[in-house]
Steps between C-alpha positions, in 0.01 A plus 500: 500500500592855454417782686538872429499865691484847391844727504406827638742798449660657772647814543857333515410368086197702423564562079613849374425600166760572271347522168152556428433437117469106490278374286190317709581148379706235581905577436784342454836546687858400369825569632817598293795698550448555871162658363143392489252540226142521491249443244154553529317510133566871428801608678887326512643661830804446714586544828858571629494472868341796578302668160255325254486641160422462107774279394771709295533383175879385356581693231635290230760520220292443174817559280872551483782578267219764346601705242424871497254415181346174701578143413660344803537110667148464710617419873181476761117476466296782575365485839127442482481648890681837407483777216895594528733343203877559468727534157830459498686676195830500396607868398705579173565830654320712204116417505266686754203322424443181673209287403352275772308151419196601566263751403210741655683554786295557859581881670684369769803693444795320374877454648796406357810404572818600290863376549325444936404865498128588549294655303132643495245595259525858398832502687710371234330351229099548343242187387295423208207302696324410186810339329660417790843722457766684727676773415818597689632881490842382483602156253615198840819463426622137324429209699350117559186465712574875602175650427219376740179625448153416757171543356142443581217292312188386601342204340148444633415229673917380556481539886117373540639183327724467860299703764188285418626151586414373765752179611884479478754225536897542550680321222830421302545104497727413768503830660238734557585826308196672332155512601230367203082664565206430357159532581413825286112456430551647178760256356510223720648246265826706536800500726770748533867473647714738673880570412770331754445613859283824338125521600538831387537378151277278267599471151270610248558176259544249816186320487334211476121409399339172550233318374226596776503756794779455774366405849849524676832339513707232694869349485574141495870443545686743198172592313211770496170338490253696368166382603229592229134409485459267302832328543894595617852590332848523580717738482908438539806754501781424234821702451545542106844724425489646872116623442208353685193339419195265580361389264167298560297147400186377610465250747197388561152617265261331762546640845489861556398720783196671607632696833851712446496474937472094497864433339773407741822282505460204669831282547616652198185457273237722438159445597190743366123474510372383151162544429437093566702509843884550624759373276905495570701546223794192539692577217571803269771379242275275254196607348246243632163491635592216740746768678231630773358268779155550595519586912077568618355219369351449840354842583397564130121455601475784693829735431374515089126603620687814687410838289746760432759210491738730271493731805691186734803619644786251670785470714775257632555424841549220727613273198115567389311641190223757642202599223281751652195598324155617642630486835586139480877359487569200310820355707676231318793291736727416227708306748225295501292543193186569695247793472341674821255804462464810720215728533423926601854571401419836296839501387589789212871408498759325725862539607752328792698675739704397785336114419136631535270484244312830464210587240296807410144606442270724268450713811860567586586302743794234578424191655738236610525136586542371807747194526414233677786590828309792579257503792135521423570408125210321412223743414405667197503872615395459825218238384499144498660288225265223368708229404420168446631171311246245337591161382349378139212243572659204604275158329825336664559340198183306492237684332264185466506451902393662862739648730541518879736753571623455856758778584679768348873552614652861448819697563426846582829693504587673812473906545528769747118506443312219284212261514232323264201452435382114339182440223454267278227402179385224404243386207217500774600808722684772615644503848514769737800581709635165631778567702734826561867453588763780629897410460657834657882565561609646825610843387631704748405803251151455536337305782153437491404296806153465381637267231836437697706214402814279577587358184864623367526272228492624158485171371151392277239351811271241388143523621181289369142521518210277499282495240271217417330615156311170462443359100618786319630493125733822527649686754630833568683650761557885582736664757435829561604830692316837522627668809723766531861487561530113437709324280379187319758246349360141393801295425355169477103312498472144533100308475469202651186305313337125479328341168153468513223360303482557124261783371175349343 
């Protein structure tokens, strides 16, 4: 069982704003060069330490070896975040008339650069907008790469290609060296790539578009998956004459994924919520639809009826897969392969610190788990936990005959606090409450001499219970707990049972 509380601020952590212009919508955080970045749909911010702001766009070198009449070796992309170019021209020490690469310049007023000494518009040197020209008073003397010119352009619609995405993932094969986004509702088949170590720079021609829209990303071992709807790709880093690149493949055209917030890595393979149920991805290098296991085969009934399953969101902790969705966490154990399902957890996101898991809510607030050390654990903010385990309807494998069942043997596991509560069915009835059964620790911590107890032993205690559910065909049995503060751990059920007469 799990238990949660509300975190109330104090006025030792009570939040200050620092920046007030954040998109209402979820965001996404990443970390590089000692600075974070946000993204929130319509604004790419970072945060230093101490200010948030608009992220400053790199200004890159579109050209180089430029002569005064144009022509030149093409060096960097325009920066789709940015309107500032650079030129780099080589003087012949006679020409005042420099002619950039591109045209119908923005008024941002242009710099330059000549032989590392400043210059300004109007301070130096004139420009031609339309045409995209300088003219310097004075011919720059002879030189290579000595003439470096900064202009402005805006393209509409470059930065909304970046500042509308909505997910991220941190990138370069073995190392992780640019940051790759999607998400933008307007082109969300498309992905776009950062230069090395430069959020501040995405490269106009660095893109990729894929056969349907981009849910979100995950890594298994050296690649980039990219998890689409309607299937998944892969994208790898190669080194070709010292320049990078990734180029992609499909990998699977059968299993895509319906909620961006479901994907996570799960001993190194990615698992997402398809639109028939949780798959894991177990291999990215062959294209193959036998490369994804299927994992909720046994909580598909109800987990597929769910609406606004594309709205799921998941997390990893505890070596275990959480789904949340309509207030209802599907938990799979994958050290054990088994499902469990948790109710009235209104959980909006979820994040671990200091080894608790914490989650938060549409109305603002943080909540977090209690572990199963603390005192009091057991409750479900401040009310009482139902839990309860049912066996399947035991024909004892004899469906054609009558039972007896005698006894039922149990092993409640010990707790500061715990007890049960013992039903069964049967074909012909249901029982009422048969027999209760407390198996407290001493704990020094909490002392309840109402339910006081001896028993140190941590060790499984059996205890069994009469029964005598004369001539019955099937059999069910139900251990239960609804009170608050109590833990309840079943760890093993044994029926003892006769053969009766044959059914007629």
């Amino acid at each position: 069982m799990l238990t949660w509380e509300n975190e109330l601020n104090t006025d030792l952590v009570r939040p200050v704003e620092i920046y007030g212009n954040v998109a209402n919508s979820q965001v996404s955080f990443f970390m590089m060069n000692d600075k974070a970045y946000l993204m929130d749909g319509e604004h790419y911010l970072t945060y230093d330490g101490e200010t948030f702001s608009e992220v400053t766009p790199y200004v890159p070198k579109i050209s180089i070896s430029k002569d005064p009449a144009g022509g030149g070796v093409a060096y960097e992309d325009f920066n789709l975040l940015g309107k500032g170019f650079q030129d780099s021209f080589s003087a012949d020490g006679v020409a005042t008339e420099f002619v950039l690469t591109l045209k119908e310049l923005d008024d941002t007023p242009l710099t330059a650069g000549v032989n590392g000494t400043p210059m300004n518009e109007g301070n130096g040197f004139t420009v031609d907008r339309v045409n995209g020209k300088v003219t310097f008073n004075a011919a720059p003397e002879k030189g290579t790469n000595n003439v470096i010119i900064t202009a402005y352009k805006t393209f509409a619609g470059f930065a909304e290609r970046i500042k509308k995405c909505r997910f991220h993932v941190i990138y370069g094969g073995s190392n992780d060296t640019r940051v790759f986004v999607s998400g933008n509702p307007d082109m969300p088949e498309y992905v776009w790539a950062s230069d090395l170590y430069n959020p501040a720079y995405f490269p106009e021609n660095r893109f990729y578009k894929f056969p349907d829209k981009v849910m979100g990303f995950s890594k298994q071992y050296d690649y980039l998956v990219i998890e689409r709807a309607n299937g998944k790709h892969q994208v790898s880093f190669e080194l070709n004459n010292g320049e990078a690149s990734f180029p992609s493949k499909p990998i699977n055209d059968q299993v895509g994924t319906i909620a961006p917030n479901s994907i996570q890595i799960i001993e190194n393979n990615p698992v997402s919520l398809s639109k028939n149920g949780v798959y894991m991805l177990t291999a990215s290098n062959v294209r193959d639809e036998r490369n994804v296991s299927r994992l909720s085969e046994a909580v598909e009934a109800k987990l597929l009826k769910e609406p606004n399953l594309d709205k799921a969101i998941s997390f990893e902790y505890d070596k275990k897969y959480w789904l949340a969705v309509n207030e209802n966490v599907y938990l799979f154990d994958y050290a054990i392969g088994e499902w469990f399902l948790y109710n009235n957890i209104p959980a909006t996101c979820f994040f671990e610190m200091d080894g608790y898991l914490y989650f938060g809510t549409k109305d603002g607030l943080i909540q977090r788990f209690y572990q199963d050390t603390e005192i009091n654990a057991y409750h479900d903010d401040g009310k009482p936990i139902s839990a309860y385990w049912k066996s399947k309807h035991f024909t004892f494998g004899a469906d054609e005959q009558r039972k007896l069942v005698e006894k039922v043997y149990y092993a409640l596991k010990p707790a500061t606090r715990t007890s049960t509560d013992l039903y069964y069915v049967t074909n012909k009835k249901e029982s009422g409450l048969v027999k209760s059964n407390r198996m407290d620790l001493m704990d020094f911590r909490d002392l309840d001499f109402n339910n006081f107890s001896f028993l140190t032993s941590i060790f499984p205690q059996e205890s069994a219970v009469k029964i005598k559910a004369k001539k019955v065909t099937h059999f069910q049995l139900i251990l239960k707990n609804e009170k608050p503060d109590e833990a309840l751990g079943i760890l093993s059920c044994g029926v003892k049972y006769k053969y009766q007469s044959y059914v007629k």
